[in-house]
C-alpha positions, 0 to 999 in steps of 0.5 A, a space after each residue: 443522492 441521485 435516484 437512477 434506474 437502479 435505484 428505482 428498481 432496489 425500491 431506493 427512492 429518497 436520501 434515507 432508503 438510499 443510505 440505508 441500503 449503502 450501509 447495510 451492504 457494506 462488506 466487511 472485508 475485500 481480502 484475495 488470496 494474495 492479502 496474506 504474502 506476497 510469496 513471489 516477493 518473499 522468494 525473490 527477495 531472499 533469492 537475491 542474496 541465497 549465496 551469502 546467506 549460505 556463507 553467513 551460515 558457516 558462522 552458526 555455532 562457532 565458539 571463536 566466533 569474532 575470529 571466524 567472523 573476521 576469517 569469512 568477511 577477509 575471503 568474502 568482504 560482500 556478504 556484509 550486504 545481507 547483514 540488513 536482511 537479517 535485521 527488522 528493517 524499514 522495507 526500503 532495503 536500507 544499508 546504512 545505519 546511524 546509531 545513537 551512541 550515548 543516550 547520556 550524551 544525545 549531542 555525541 556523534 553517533 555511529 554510522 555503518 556502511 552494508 553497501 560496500 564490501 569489507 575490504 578494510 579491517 576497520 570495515 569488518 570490526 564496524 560490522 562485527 560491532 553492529 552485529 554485537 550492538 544490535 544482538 544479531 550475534 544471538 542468532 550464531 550461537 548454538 540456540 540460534 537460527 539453523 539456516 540463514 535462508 529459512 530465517 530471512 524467508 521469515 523475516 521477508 514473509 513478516 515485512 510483506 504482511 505489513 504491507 496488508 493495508 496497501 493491498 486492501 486498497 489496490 483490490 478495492 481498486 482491482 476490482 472497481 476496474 474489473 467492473 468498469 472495464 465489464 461495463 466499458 467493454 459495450 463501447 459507449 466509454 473508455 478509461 483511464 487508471 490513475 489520471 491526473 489533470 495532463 493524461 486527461 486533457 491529452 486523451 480527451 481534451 479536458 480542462 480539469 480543475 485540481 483541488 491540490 496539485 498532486 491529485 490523481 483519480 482512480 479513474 477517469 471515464 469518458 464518452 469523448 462528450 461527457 466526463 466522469 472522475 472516480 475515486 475509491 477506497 475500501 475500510 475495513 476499520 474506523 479512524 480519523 480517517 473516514 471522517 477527513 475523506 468524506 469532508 474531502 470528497 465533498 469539496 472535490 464533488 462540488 469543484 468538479 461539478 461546478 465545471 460540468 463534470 460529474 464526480 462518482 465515489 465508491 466506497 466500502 468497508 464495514 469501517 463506516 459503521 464507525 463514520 456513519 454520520 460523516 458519510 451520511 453528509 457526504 451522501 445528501 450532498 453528493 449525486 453518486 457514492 456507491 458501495 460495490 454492491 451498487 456497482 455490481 447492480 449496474 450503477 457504471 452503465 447508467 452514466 453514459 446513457 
């Protein structure tokens, strides 16, 4: 740990007061209002296929169901493209599907259905009316089912975005490191970049930064022109292997970084590190600079440029 005037003036002047502080400020969640859905999303999403979700629901209650099915699909073969939507589905908005057909015969060639054509062929309707009998979606046009298509998928759309809760938790970490870097950018002795790779930050300030893995991209890269600072960040509210394998991976990447004169900053927090403790403790006696957000917040980003 580097002992800087922030931490001189938090009264933080070895390795343990310095860690001891990092954990017992450590937040136990970062969630916005926009953690829980995303209804701007869950709206357009359903939006998108509100006409042939309003003729699906023609089919609701109908005894002779597979004739009306077969009716509806002759008139208007392209609503067989929201059938995906009214499935549990991957979120990739995936409109194929291969279907085992045998569990006694896994060799068998399974069944493949096709929702992103329209179904202008009699085969093509049957195909459709099969996947939606083999999969039980039938059960929402009986008379106990669904009473609307668009409030079922309005549903179905909320219930897939709220599993996308864990990416979020990670881009507010990232939002709200930025808001901070950009307050402290804003004096004029640095400037930034989001997501940079080894290209963006040799043509912007023309340095040479080694990579430990092609792929690497910082959450930000800070730079007065003569000095530069890399910046990662991530937030865990929970425990997990994890913690344990990014503590092991940031200090390898701290000591490559610094190896060729740049210095290397992580910003962490989550009360998932009360699960990781000793993990991070390693990573904090070796590292110069791993913060928590209430670190930052005291002033730690304007320090790096002095």
């Amino acid at each position: 740990m580097k002992v800087t005037s922030v931490h001189k003036r938090l009264n933080l002047l070895d390795s343990d007061q310095g860690f001891q502080f990092l954990m017992s400020t450590l937040r136990p969640s970062l969630k916005r209002w926009d953690y829980f859905v995303n209804w701007d999303k869950v709206f357009r999403n359903t939006r998108e296929i509100e006409i042939q979700l309003n003729l699906w629901n023609f089919l609701l209650g109908k005894e002779n169901f597979d004739e009306e099915f077969n009716e509806l699909l002759t008139q208007h073969p392209e609503i067989v493209k929201a059938i995906p939507l009214l499935v549990v589905r991957d979120g990739a908005k995936t409109q194929s599907f291969s279907v085992i057909a045998s569990i006694e015969d896994i060799s068998a060639d399974g069944l493949t259905f096709d929702f992103s054509i329209p179904a202008n062929t009699q085969e093509q309707r049957d195909s459709a009316l099969e996947f939606i009998k083999g999969t039980g979606l039938i059960r929402l046009f009986l008379k106990d089912g669904v009473k609307n298509f668009v409030d079922y998928v309005l549903g179905v759309e909320a219930g897939l975005d709220s599993n996308a809760r864990k990416n979020r938790s990670g881009t507010s970490m990232e939002t709200v490191v930025e808001a901070l870097i950009s307050n402290s950018a804003s004096s004029g002795n640095f400037e930034y970049l989001v997501q940079a790779d080894k290209h963006s930050i040799k043509q912007k300030w023309g340095f040479d930064v080694p990579v430990d893995k092609s792929s690497r991209r910082y959450d930000f890269a800070l730079s007065d022109g003569k000095k530069l600072v890399l910046v990662e960040t991530n937030f865990y509210g929970g425990g997990g292997s994890k913690l344990k394998a990014t503590a092991g991976e940031y200090k390898g990447l701290s000591e490559l970084l610094t190896s060729q004169g740049f210095e290397f900053v992580w910003i962490t927090d989550g009360s998932g590190w009360e699960t990781a403790a000793k993990p991070l403790r390693e990573a904090f006696n070796l590292l110069d600079n791993i913060w928590n957000l209430n670190l930052v917040n005291e002033g730690c980003l304007s320090l790096l440029f002095e």
